[in-house]
C-alpha positions in Angstrom: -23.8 10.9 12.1 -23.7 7.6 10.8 -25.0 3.8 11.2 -21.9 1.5 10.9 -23.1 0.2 7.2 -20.0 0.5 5.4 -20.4 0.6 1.3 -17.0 1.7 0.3 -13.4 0.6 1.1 -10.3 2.5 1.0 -6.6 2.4 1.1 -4.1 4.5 2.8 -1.6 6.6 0.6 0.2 8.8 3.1 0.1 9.7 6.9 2.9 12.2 7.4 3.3 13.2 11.1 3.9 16.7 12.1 6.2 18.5 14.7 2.7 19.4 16.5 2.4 15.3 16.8 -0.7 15.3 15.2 -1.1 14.2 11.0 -2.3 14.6 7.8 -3.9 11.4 6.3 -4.3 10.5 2.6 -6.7 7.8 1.4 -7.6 6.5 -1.8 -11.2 5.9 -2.0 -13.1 6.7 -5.6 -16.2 5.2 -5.0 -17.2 7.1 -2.5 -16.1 10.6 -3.5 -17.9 10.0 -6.9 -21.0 9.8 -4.3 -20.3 13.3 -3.6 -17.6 14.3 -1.7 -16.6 17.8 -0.6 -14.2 19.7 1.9 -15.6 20.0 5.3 -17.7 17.1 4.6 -17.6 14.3 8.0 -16.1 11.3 6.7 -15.9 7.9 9.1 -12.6 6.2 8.0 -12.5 3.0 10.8 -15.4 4.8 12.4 -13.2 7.8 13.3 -15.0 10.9 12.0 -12.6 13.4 10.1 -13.6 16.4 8.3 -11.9 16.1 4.3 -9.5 18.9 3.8 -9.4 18.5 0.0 -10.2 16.1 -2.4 -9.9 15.3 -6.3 -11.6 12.2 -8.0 -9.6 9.4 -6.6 -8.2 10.6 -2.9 -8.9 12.7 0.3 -7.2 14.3 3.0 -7.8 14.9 6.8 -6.0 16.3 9.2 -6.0 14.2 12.5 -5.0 16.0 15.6 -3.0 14.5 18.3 -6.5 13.6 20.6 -7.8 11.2 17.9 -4.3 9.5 17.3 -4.4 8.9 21.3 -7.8 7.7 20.9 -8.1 5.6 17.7 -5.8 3.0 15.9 -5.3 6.0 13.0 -1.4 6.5 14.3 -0.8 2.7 13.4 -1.6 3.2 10.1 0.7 2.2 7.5 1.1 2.7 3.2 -1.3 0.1 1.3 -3.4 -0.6 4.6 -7.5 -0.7 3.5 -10.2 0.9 5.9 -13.5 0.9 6.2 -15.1 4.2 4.6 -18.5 5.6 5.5 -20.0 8.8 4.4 -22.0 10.9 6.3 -25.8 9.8 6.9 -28.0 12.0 5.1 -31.8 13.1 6.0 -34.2 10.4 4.2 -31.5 7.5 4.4 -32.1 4.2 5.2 -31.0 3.4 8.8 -29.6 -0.2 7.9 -27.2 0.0 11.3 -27.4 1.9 14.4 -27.1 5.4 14.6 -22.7 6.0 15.1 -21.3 9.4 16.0 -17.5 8.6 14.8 -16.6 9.1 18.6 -14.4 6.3 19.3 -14.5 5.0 23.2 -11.5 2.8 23.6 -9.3 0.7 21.4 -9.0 -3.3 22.1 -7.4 -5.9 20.2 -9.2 -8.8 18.7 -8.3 -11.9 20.9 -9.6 -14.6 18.6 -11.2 -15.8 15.3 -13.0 -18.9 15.2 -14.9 -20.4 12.4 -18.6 -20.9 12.8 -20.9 -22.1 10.6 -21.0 -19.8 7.4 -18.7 -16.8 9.2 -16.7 -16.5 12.3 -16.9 -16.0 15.9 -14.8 -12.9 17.4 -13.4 -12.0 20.4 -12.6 -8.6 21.3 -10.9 -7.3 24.0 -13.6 -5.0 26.6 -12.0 -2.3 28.4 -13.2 -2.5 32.0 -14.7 1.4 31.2 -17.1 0.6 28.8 -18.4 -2.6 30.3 -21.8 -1.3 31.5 -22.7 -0.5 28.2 -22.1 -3.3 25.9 -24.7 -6.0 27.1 -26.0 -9.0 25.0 -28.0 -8.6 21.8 -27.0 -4.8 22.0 -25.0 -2.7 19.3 -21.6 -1.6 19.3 -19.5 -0.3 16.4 -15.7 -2.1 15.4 -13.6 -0.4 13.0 -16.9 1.5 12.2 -19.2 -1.7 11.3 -22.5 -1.8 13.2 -22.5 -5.0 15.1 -24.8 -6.7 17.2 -23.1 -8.2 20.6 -23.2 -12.3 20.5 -21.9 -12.5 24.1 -20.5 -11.1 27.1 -18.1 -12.3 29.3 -15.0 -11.0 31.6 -13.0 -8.8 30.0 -14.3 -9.5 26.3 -17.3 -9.7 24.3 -18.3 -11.9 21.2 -20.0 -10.7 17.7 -20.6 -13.4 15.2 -19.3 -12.5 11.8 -21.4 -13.2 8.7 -19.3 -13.2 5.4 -21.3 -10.3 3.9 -19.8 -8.1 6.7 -16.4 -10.3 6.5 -16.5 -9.4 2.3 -17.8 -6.1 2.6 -15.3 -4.3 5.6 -11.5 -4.9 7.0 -12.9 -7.2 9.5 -12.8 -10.2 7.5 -9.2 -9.5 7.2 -8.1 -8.8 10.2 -7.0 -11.7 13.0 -6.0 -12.2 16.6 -4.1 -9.5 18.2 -4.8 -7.1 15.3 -6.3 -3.9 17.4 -9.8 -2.1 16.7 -11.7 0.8 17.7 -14.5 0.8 19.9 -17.5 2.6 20.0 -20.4 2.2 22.1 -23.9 2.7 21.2 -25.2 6.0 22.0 -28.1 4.5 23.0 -26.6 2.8 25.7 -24.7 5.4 27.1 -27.6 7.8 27.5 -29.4 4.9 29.5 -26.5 4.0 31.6 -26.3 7.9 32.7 -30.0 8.7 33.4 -29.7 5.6 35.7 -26.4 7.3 37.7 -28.2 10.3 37.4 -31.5 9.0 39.2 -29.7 7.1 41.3 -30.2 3.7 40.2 -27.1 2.0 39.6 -26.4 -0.3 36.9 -26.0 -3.9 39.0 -30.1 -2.6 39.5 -32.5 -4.9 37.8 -33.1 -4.2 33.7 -36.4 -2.9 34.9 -35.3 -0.3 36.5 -32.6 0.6 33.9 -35.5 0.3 31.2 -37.7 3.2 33.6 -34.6 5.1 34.3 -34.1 6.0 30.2 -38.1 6.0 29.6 -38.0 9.0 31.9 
């Protein structure tokens, strides 16, 4: 589990693909493994969680299957890219975000970048699957940075980027057409399926949606 506050940055050093299609991915990243980093520990690297194979001081290794290539922007990696880093959440931490699983729903690209006021205005791309659960003023997760949703529109939603976030994660790096991973807040998805599951439909009011996940 984590919560999309990202407090270290890394940098790729290898991704070697492997005749079984999946890969083995190198970062370099000593900040956080001087926070304690072991094998088998859940690591969210663009808010993909991977398990660390081994480690030393400076770098870690996963090994990333074929389902989270598919799934994630990790097989468009290349040498000298940053990502965001996020360890683990621990029991007692601060929950500065949302709560993140490292599940990633859908990749999209980021269809523009906009200056506003001290930050920027983005657009991302919103697959037509995961449009009942990104709704205004709600969370969602980009490269693994907990975001709160500006605006929603068709086929795309908003998030207003404050240069903390911009300084602190890839996302102040990254422009139009550059791709990102997706994940929606758990929150939402458990609300969105007690309402199928009572029958209530999500074009109901937000009233009944609000009953449906009370229950």
């Amino acid at each position: 589990m984590f919560t999309g506050i990202i407090a270290h940055l890394g940098r790729v050093t290898t991704l070697e693909k492997d005749p079984r299609e999946g890969a083995r991915l190198t970062i370099e990243a000593p900040s956080a493994i001087s926070e304690g980093v072991v094998p088998k520990d859940s690591v969210a690297i663009d808010g993909v969680c991977l398990t660390v194979v081994k480690n030393d001081a400076r770098h870690m290794t996963f090994d990333v299957v074929p389902e989270t290539l598919s799934r994630s922007t990790l097989g468009e990696l290349r040498l000298g890219d940053t990502i965001n880093v996020e360890l683990a959440l621990r029991a007692g931490d601060r929950l500065g975000g949302h709560l993140v699983y490292g599940h990633v729903d859908a990749t999209a690209p980021i269809l523009g970048k906009v200056e506003e006021g001290q930050g920027h205005r983005v657009s991302i791309g919103l697959p037509e699957e995961l449009r009942d659960y990104v709704v205004t003023k709600g969370f969602i997760a980009v490269d693994g940075v907990s975001l709160t949703v500006a605006a929603v529109t068709a086929g795309r939603f908003e998030i207003a980027l404050i240069p903390e976030t911009a300084a602190r994660t890839t996302l102040g790096r990254k422009d139009r057409d550059a791709r990102v991973n997706l994940e929606i807040d758990p929150i939402a998805r458990y609300a969105v399926g007690t309402a199928e599951r009572y029958g209530i439909g999500t074009a109901g009011s937000r009233e009944e949606l609000a009953w449906a996940y009370e229950i």
